[in-house]
N, CA, C and O atoms as CSV, one atom per row, in Angstrom:
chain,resi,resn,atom,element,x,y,z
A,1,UNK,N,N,-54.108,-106.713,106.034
A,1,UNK,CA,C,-54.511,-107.150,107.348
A,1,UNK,C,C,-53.356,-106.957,108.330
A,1,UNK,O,O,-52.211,-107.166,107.929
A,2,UNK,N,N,-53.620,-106.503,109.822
A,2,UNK,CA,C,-52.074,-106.543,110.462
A,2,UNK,C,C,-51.953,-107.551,110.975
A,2,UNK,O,O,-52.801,-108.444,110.939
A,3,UNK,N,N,-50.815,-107.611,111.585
A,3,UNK,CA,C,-50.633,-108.470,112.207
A,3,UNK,C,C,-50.744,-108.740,113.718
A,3,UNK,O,O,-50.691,-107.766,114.469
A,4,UNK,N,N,-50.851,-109.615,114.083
A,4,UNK,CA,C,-50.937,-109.785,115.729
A,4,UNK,C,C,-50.091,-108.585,116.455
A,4,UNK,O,O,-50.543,-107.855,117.338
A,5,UNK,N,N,-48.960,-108.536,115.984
A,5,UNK,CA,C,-47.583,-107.995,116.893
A,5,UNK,C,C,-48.255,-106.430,116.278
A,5,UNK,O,O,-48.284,-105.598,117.186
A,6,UNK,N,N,-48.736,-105.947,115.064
A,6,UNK,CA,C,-49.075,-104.636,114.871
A,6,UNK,C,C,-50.263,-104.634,116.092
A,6,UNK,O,O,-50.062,-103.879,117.044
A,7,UNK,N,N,-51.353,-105.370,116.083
A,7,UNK,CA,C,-52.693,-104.960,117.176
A,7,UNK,C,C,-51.754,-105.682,117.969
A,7,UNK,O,O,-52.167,-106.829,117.795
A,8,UNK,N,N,-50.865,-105.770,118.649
A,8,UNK,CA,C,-50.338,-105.941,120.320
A,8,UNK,C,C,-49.976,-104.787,120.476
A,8,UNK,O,O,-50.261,-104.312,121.575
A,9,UNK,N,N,-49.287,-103.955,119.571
A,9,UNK,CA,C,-48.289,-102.731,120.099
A,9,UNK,C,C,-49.417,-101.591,119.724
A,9,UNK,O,O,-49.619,-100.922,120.737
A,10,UNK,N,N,-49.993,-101.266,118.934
A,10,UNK,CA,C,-51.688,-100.829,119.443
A,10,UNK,C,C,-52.482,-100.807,120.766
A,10,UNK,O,O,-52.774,-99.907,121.553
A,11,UNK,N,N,-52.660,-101.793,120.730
A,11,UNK,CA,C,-53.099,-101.625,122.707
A,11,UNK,C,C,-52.447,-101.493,123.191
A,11,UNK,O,O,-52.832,-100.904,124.201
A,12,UNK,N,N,-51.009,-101.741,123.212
A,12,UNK,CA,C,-50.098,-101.115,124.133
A,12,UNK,C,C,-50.333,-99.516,124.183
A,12,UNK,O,O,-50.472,-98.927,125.255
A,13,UNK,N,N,-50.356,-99.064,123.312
A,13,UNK,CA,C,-50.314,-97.356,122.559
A,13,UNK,C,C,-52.179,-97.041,123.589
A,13,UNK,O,O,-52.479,-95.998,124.169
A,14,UNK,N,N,-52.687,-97.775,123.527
A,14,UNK,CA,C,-53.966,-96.810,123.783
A,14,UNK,C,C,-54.903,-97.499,125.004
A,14,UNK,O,O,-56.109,-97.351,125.202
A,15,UNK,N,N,-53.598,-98.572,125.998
A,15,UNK,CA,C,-53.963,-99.117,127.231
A,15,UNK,C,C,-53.240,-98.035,128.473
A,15,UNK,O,O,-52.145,-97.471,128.485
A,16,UNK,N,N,-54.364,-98.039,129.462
A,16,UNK,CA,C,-53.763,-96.930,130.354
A,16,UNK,C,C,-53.734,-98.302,131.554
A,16,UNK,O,O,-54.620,-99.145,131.695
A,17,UNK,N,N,-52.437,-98.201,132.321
A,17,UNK,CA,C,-52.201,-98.925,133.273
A,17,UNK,C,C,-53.073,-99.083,134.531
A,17,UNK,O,O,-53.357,-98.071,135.172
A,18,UNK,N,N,-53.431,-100.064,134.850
A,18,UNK,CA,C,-54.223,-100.613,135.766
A,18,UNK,C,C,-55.476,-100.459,135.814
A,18,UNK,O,O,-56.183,-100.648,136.804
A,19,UNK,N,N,-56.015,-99.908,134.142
A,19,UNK,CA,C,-57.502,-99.469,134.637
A,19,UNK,C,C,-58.492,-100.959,134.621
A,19,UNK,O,O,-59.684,-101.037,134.915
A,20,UNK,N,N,-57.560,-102.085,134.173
A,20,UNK,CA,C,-58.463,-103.706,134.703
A,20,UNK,C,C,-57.508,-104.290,135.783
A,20,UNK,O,O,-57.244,-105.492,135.803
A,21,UNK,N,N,-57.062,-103.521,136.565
A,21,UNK,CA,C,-56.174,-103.908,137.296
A,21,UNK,C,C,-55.076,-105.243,136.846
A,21,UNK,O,O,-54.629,-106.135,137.566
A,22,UNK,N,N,-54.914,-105.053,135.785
A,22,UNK,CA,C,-53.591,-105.801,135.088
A,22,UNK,C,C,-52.943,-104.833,134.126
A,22,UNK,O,O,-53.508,-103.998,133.420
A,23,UNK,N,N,-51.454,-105.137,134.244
A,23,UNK,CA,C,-50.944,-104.630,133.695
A,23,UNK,C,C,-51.282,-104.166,132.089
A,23,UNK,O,O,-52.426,-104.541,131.831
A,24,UNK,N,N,-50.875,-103.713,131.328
A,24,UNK,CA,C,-50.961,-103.599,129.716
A,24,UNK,C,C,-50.471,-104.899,129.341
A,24,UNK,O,O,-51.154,-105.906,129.156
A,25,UNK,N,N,-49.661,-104.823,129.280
A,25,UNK,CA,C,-48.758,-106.156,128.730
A,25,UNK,C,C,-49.415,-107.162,129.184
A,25,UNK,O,O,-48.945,-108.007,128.423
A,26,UNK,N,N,-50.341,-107.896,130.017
A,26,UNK,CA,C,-51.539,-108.614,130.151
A,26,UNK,C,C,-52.899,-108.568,129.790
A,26,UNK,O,O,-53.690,-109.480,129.550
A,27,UNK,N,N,-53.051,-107.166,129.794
A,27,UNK,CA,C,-54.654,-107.058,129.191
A,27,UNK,C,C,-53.998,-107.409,127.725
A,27,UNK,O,O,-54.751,-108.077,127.016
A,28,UNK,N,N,-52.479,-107.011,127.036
A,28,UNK,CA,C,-52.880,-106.824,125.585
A,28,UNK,C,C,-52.329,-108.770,125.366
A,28,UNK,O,O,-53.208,-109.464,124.854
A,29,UNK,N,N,-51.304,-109.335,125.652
A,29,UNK,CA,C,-50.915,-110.264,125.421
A,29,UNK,C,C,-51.829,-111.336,124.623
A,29,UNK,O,O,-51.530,-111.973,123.612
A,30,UNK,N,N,-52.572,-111.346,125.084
A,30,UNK,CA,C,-53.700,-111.936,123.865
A,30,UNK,C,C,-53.939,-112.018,122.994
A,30,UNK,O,O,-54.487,-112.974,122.446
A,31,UNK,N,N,-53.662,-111.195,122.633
A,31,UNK,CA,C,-53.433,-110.520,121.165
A,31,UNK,C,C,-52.558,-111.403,120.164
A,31,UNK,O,O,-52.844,-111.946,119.097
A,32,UNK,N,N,-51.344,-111.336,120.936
A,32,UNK,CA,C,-50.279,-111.876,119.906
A,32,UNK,C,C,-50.590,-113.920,119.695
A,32,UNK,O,O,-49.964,-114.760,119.049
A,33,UNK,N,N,-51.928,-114.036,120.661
A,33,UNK,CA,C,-52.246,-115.640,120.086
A,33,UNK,C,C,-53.662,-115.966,119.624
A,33,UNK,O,O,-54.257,-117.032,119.464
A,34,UNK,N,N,-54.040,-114.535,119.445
A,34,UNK,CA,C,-55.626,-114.438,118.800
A,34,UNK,C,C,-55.582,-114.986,117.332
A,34,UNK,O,O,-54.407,-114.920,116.971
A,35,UNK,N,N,-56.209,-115.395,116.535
A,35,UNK,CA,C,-56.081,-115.703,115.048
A,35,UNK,C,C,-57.440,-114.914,114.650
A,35,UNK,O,O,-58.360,-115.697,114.884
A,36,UNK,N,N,-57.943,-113.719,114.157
A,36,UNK,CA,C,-58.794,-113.781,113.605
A,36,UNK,C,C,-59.557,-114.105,112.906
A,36,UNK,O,O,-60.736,-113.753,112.888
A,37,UNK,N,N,-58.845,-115.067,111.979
A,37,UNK,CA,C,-59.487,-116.032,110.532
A,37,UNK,C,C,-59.911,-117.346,111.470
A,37,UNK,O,O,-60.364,-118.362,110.942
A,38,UNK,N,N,-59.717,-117.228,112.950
A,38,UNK,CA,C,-60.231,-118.425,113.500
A,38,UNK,C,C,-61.720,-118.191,114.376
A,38,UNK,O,O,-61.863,-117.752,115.517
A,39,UNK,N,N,-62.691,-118.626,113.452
A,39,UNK,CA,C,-63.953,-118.241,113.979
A,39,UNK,C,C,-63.891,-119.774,115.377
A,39,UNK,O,O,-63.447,-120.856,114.993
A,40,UNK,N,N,-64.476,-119.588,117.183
A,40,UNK,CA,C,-64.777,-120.043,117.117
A,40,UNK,C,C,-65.671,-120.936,116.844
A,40,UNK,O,O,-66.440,-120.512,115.982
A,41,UNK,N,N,-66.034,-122.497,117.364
A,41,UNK,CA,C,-66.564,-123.565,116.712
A,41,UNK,C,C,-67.427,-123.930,117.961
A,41,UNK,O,O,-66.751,-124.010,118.986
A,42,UNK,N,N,-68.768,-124.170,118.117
A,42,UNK,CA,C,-69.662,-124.093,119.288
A,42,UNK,C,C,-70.061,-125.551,118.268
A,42,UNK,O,O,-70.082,-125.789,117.060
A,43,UNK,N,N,-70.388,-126.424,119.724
A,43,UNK,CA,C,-70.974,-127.984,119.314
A,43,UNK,C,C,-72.566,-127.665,119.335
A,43,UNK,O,O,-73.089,-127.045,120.260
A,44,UNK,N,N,-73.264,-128.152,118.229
A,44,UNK,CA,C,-74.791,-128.337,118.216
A,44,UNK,C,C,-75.596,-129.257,118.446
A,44,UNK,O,O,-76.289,-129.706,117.533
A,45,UNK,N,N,-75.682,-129.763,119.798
A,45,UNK,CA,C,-76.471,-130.539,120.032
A,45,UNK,C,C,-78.081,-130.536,119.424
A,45,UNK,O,O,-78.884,-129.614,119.284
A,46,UNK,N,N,-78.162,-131.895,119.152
A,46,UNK,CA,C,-79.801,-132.144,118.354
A,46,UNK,C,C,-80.327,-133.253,119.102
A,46,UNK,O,O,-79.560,-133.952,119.764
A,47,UNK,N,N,-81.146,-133.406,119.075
A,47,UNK,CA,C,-82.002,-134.522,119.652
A,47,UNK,C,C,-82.501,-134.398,121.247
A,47,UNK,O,O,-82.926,-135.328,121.932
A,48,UNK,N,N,-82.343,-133.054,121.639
A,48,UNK,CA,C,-82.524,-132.867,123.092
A,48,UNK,C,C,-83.890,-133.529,123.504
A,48,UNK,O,O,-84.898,-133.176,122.891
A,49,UNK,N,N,-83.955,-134.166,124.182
A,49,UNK,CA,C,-84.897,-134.863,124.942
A,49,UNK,C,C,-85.418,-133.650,126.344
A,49,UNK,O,O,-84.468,-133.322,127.055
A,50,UNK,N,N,-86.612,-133.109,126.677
A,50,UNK,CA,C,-87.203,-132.655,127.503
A,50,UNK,C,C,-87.906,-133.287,128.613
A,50,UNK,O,O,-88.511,-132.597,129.433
């Protein structure tokens, strides 16, 4: 599995500058605090009343 810092410097490698009008190093930064083994967790409300 890689690691964060391997898929950060990946998008760095195959982000072209400003095409979301942010830098690379912002579109990719995310990256390095993503956890993939972390599915999020959505609350299930029951009992909805109509």
């Amino acid at each position: 599995m890689k690691t964060a810092q391997d898929r950060y410097f990946e998008c760095l490698e195959v982000c072209i500058e400003d095409e979301q009008g942010k830098s690379c190093r912002q579109v990719c930064a995310p990256i390095l605090n993503d956890d993939p083994s972390d599915h999020p967790k959505v609350p299930i409300i029951k009992n909805i009343n109509y």
